[in-house]
Each structure stands twice: as structure tokens, then as C-alpha cells.
C-alpha positions in Angstrom: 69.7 113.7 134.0 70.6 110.2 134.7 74.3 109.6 133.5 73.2 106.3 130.9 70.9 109.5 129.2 73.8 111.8 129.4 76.5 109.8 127.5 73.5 108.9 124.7 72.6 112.3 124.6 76.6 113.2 124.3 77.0 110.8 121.6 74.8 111.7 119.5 76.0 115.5 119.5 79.5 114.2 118.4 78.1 112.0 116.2 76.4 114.9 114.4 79.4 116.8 113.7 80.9 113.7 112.5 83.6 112.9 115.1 85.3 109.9 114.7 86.7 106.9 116.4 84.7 107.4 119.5 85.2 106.0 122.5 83.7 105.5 125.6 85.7 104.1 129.2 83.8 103.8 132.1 85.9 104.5 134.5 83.7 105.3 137.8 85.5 102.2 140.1 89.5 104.2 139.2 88.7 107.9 139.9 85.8 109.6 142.0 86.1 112.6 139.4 83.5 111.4 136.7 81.9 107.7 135.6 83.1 108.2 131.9 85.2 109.6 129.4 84.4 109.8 126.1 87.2 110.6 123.9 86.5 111.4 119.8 89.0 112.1 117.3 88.4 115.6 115.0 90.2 116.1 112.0 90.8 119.7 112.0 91.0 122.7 114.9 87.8 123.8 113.3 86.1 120.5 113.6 87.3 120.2 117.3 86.0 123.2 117.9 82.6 122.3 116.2 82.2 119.1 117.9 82.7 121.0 121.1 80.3 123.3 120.3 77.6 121.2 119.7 78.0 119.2 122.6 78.0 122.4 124.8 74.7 123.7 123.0 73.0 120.0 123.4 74.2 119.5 126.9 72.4 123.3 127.7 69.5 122.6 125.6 69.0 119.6 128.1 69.7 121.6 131.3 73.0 120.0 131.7 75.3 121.8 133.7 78.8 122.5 132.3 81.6 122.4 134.3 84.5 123.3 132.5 85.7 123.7 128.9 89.7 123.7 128.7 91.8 123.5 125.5 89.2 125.2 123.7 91.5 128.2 122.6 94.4 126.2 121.1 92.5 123.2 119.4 94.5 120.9 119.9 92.2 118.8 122.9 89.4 120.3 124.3 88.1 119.4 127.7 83.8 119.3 128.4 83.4 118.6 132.2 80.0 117.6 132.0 80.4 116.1 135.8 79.6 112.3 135.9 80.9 112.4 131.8 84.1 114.1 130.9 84.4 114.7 126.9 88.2 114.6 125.7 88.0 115.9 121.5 91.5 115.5 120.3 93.2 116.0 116.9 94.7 112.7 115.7 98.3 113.6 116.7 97.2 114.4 120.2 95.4 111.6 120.8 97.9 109.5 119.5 100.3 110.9 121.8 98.6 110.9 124.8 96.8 107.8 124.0 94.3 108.0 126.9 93.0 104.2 126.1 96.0 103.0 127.0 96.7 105.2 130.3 93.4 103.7 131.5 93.5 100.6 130.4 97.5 100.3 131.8 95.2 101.8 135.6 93.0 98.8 134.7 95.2 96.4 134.5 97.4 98.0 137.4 94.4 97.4 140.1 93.6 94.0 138.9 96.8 92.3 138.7 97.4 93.1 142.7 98.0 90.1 144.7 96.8 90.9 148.3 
């Protein structure tokens, strides 16, 4: 599966489960580890849990391999390693925290203020 079709396809499983304040960073000229991350806010453990879920069962329905899922046992942020599309699903607070947006765009900014 081509990686455009993968994010859509990722998408709309999180969209199903209503996550919310999704996010997308393409991020395949920083790291040689994936092309995106999607990051997507659930409200509860249970709906972290859910929107993981359904993105694991739509990724496999679609012969997607799965690399990894981390974090899904505490709740808090789980991990989907989907290869050229990592999925971060956070609880508010964690995402606030760790405010991966910002991270990324601080690498962003890091790489193209350089004078050579």
C-alpha cells in the first residue's frame, strides 16, 4: 500500500472512533524511521484504547503490516508502528505534555535556520 493510501486509510479509522484534534507531520526529510506521524487526542483510556483498536483491525483488514503497538497496556499513549506512518493516540494531559508538534516543529525550524 502506497503511504498517501495508508495515512487516508489511517484517518478515517480514527476518525470513526471519533478521535480528536488530529494531526498529521510529515516528517520523512528529519528521521529515516517513518514519513508521518499522526498524532490524535482520546478522551478516556477506553477511547485510546478503541481508537487503537480500530486502527489495528483496518490496517490488517488492508494487509498492512503492524510493527509495533507500545503503551497499549497503561493508556496513557499508545504507539501503532505502521512502518512509513507511525500513530501516536494520547490522552489530553500526555499530549499536552509531550507536545510532539512542537518537538518537531522546534527539529524543523532547527535544520532550516543553519547557516552553512
Amino acid at each position: 500500500m502506497k503511504t498517501r493510501d495508508l495515512l487516508e486509510l489511517s484517518l478515517s479509522a480514527l476518525n470513526e472512533v471519533k478521535g480528536k484534534d488530529i494531526s498529521c507531520l510529515e516528517v520523512s526529510e528529519l528521521t529515516d524511521l517513518t514519513d508521518f506521524m499522526v498524532i490524535v487526542t482520546g478522551n478516556t483510556i477506553r477511547q485510546v484504547r478503541a481508537l487503537a483498536d480500530n486502527l489495528i483491525v483496518s490496517a490488517k483488514r488492508n494487509d498492512v503490516k503492524i510493527i509495533g503497538v507500545e503503551g497499549y497496556s497503561e493508556g496513557d499513549w499508545t504507539l501503532v508502528d505502521l512502518g512509513d506512518l507511525v500513530v501516536h493516540i494520547m490522552l489530553p494531559e500526555a499530549r499536552k505534555f509531550y507536545d510532539l508538534e512542537k518537538l518537531w516543529a522546534i527539529h524543523l525550524r532547527a535544520d532550516t535556520d543553519q547557516d552553512f
